[in-house]
C-alpha positions in Angstrom: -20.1 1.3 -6.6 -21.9 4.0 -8.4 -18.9 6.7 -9.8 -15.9 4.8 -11.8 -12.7 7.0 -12.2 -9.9 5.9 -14.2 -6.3 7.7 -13.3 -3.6 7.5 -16.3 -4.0 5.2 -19.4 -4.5 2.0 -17.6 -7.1 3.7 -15.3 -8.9 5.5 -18.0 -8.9 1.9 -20.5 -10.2 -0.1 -17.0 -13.1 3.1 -16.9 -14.1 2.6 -20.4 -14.7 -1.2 -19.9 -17.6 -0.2 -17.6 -19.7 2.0 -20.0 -20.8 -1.7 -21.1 -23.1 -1.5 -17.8 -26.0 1.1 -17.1 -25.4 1.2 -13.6 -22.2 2.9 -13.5 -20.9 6.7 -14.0 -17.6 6.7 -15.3 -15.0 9.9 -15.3 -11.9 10.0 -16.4 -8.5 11.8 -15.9 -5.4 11.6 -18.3 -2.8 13.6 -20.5 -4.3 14.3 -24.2 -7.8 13.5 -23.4 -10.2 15.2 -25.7 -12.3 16.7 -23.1 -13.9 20.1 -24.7 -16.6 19.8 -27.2 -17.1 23.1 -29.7 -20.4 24.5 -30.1 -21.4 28.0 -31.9 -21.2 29.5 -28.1 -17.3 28.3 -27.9 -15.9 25.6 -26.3 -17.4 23.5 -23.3 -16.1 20.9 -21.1 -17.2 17.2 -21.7 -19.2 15.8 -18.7 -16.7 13.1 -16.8 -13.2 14.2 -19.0 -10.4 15.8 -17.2 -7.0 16.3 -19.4 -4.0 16.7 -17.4 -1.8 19.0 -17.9 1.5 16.9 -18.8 4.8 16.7 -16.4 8.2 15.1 -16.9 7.9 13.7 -13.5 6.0 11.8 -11.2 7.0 14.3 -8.7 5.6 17.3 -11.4 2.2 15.9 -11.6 1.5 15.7 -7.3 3.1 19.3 -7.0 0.9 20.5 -10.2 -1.9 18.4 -9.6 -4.9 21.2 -9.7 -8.1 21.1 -7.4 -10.5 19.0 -9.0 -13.6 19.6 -6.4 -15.4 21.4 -9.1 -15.1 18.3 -11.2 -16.4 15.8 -9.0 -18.9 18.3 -7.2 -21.5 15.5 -9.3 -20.3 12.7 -8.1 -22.5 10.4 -6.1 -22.5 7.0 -4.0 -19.6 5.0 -3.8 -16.1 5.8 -5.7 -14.1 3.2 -7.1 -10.7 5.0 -7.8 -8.5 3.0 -10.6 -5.3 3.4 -11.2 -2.3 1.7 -12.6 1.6 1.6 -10.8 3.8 2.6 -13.3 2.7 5.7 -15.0 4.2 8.7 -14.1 0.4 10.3 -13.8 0.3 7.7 -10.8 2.3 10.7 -8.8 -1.1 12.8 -8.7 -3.2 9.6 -7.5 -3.2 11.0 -3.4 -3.5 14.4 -4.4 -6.8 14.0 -6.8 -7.8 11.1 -3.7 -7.4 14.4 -1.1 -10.1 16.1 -3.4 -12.6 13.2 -2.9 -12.7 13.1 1.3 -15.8 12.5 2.8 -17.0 10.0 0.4 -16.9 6.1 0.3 -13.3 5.8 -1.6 -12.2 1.9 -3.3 -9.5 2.0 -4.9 -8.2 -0.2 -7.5 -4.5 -0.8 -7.7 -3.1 -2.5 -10.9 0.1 -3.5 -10.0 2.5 -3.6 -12.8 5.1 -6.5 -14.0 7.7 -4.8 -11.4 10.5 -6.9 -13.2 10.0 -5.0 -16.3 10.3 -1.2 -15.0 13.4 0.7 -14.4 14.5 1.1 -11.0 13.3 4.5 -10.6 10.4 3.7 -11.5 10.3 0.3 -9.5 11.0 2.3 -6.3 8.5 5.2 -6.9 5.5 2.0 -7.5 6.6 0.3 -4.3 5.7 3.9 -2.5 2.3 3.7 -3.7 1.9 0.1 -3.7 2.7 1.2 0.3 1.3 4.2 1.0 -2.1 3.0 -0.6 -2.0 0.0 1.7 -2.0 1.9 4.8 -4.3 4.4 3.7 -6.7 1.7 3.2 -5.8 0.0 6.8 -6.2 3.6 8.4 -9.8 3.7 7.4 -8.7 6.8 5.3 -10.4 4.9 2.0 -13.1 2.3 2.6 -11.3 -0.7 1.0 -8.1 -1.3 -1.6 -8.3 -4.2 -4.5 -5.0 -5.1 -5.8 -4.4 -6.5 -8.8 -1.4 -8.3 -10.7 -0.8 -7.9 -14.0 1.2 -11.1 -13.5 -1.5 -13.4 -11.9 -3.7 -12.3 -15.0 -1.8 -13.0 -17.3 -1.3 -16.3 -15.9 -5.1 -16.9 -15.2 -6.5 -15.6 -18.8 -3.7 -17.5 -21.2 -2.4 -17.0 -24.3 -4.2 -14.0 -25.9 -3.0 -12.3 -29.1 -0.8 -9.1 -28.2 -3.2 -6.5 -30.1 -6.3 -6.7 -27.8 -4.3 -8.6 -25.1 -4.5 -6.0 -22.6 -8.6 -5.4 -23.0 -8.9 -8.7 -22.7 -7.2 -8.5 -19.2 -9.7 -5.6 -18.7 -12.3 -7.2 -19.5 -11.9 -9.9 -17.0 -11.2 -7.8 -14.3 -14.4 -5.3 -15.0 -16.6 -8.3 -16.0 -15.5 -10.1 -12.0 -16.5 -6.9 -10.4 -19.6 -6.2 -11.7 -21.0 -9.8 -11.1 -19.9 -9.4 -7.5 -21.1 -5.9 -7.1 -24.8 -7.2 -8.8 -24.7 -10.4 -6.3 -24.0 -8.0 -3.4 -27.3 -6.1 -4.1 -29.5 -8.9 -5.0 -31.3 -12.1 -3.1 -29.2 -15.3 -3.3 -31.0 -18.8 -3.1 -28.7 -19.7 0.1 -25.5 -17.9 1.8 -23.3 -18.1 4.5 -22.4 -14.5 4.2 -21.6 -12.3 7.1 -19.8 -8.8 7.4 -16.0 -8.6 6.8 -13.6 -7.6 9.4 -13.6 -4.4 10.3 -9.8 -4.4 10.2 -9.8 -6.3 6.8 -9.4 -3.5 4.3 -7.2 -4.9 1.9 -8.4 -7.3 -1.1 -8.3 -8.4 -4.2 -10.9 -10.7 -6.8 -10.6 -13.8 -8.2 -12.4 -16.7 -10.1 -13.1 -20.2 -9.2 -12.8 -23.2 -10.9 -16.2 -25.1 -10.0 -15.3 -28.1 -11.4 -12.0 -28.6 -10.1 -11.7 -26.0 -7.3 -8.8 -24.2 -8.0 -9.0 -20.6 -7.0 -7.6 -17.6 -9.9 -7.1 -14.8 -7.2 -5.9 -11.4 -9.2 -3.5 -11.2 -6.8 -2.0 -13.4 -4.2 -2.7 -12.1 -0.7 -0.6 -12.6 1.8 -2.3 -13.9 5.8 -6.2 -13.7 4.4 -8.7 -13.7 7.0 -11.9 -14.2 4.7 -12.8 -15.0 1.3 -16.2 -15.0 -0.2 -17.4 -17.5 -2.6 -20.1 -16.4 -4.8 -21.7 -19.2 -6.9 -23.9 -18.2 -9.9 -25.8 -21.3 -11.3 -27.9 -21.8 -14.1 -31.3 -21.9 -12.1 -32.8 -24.7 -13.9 -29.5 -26.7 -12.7 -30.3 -25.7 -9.1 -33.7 -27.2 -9.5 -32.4 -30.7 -10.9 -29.3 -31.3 -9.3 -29.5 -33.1 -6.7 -25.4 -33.4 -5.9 -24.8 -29.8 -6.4 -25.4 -27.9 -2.9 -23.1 -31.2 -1.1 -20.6 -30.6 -3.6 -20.8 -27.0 -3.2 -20.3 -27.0 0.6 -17.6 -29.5 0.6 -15.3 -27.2 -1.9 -15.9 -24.7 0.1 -14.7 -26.4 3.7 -12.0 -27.7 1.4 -10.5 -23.5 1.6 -11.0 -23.1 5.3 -8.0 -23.4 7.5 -7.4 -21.6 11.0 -6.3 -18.3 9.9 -9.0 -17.8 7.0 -13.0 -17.6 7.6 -14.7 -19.0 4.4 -18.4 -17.7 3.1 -20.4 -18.7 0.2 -23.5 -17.3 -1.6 -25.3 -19.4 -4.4 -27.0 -17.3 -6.6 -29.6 -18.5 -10.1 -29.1 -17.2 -13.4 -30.2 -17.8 -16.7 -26.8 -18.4 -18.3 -26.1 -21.6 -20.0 -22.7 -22.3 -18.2 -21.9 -21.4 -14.3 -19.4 -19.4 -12.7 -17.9 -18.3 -9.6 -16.3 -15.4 -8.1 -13.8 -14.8 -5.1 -13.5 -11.8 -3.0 -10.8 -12.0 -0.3 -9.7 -9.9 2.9 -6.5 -9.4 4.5 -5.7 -7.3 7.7 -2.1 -7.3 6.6 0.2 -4.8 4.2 1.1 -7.2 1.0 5.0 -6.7 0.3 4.1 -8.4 -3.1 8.0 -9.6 -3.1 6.9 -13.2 -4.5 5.6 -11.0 -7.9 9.2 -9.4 -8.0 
């Protein structure tokens, strides 16, 4: 993915966290950006800001929600769309999506704690969390990544409240770069193989190498694939001789009947090792365990 935009405050926040990586473009659309710069010749617009007119309503923002094909007339290779449940801005999110047709669409749900929102605003989430789902199943967007708020908060543990949710950021931008780099770059060894065609709805994750317990960012429902991607400090690769068995037996450990299970080992020069999930359903999550 080559063109980040951030929806809403939780969009735009996620968006910022990628500026810390050349390989991205990132754009922006929220209420009270600062998005005109003054110069002697008057006021001009800041490349990759949009600011929102603001509405009362999620219902005011997609009846409002202007064209936006002159801002992302620019835009190039892959979209990944982010937004966040629970903001009322969340109400434009198909309309600015409409704008973007004929381009390869991600989107990146957040998915708020739904036990904390008012029922209003509980109801109008679950039609996105929906609608989004079978947008994504329909082909109309290449893929959909759902997140938890829940399952990360679980995952990262205790974090000081000021900085606690850049921390969650963090973890979710710093996950999906390393799997986008290991996508476009030579492993050592992989079992890798396209995903279903039909499997168009996903989420991330971390692994625990050394015990083998799996942090997804959100707990899919009837997977039918999830990739394992390995990155190993390469002078480890070269000395261990028990790693690649213990490797392969973890991962036949997370096969079953319904799910397909891949790995890719991959050498770096970091110190410690890591390992990233990305996993595939065919189904439409209801997410009612996170309720």
């Amino acid at each position: 993915m080559e063109t980040i935009i951030g929806l809403g405050q939780a969009g735009c926040n996620i968006a910022d966290e990628f500026k810390k990586y050349d390989e991205y473009d990132v754009y922006k659309i929220d209420v009270g950006l600062d998005a005109y710069e003054e110069t002697p010749y008057g006021d001009f617009p800041k490349e990759g800001l949009y600011n929102m007119p603001w509405q009362s309503t999620p219902e005011g923002y997609e009846e409002s929600c202007p064209n936006m094909k002159t801002f992302f007339k620019d835009i190039k290779g892959e979209i990944l769309f982010i937004f966040g449940g629970s903001g009322d801005i969340s109400g434009a999110s198909l309309r600015i999506l409409h704008h973007l047709q004929g381009r390869d669409i991600n989107v990146l749900y957040v998915r708020p704690d739904i036990e904390l929102l008012p029922e209003k605003k509980r109801m109008q989430e679950r039609v996105t969390f929906n609608v989004l789902q079978e947008y994504a199943r329909s082909a109309v967007f290449k893929r959909i990544f759902l997140i938890d708020n829940t399952a990360l908060e679980t995952h990262i543990g205790d974090v000081p409240l000021i900085g606690y949710h850049d921390k969650l950021n963090e973890m979710i931008v710093s996950t999906i770069h390393m799997i986008n780099v290991y996508n476009h770059i030579e492993s050592v060894t992989d079992t890798f193989s396209d995903p279903f065609e039909t499997a168009r709805i996903s989420t991330i994750g971390l692994l625990d190498i050394a015990d083998g317990n799996d942090k997804k960012f959100f707990s899919l429902d009837n997977e039918r694939e999830v990739r394992y991607y390995y990155a190993i400090n390469k002078d480890r690769l070269k000395s261990d001789g028990a790693l690649f068995k213990k490797i392969k037996q973890q991962v036949k450990e997370k096969a079953n009947e319904i799910t397909k299970v891949s790995y890719g080992i991959f050498a770096t020069n970091y110190e410690e090792d890591f390992a990233y999930t990305l996993s595939y359903s065919s189904s439409i999550q209801t997410g009612e365990e996170n309720d």
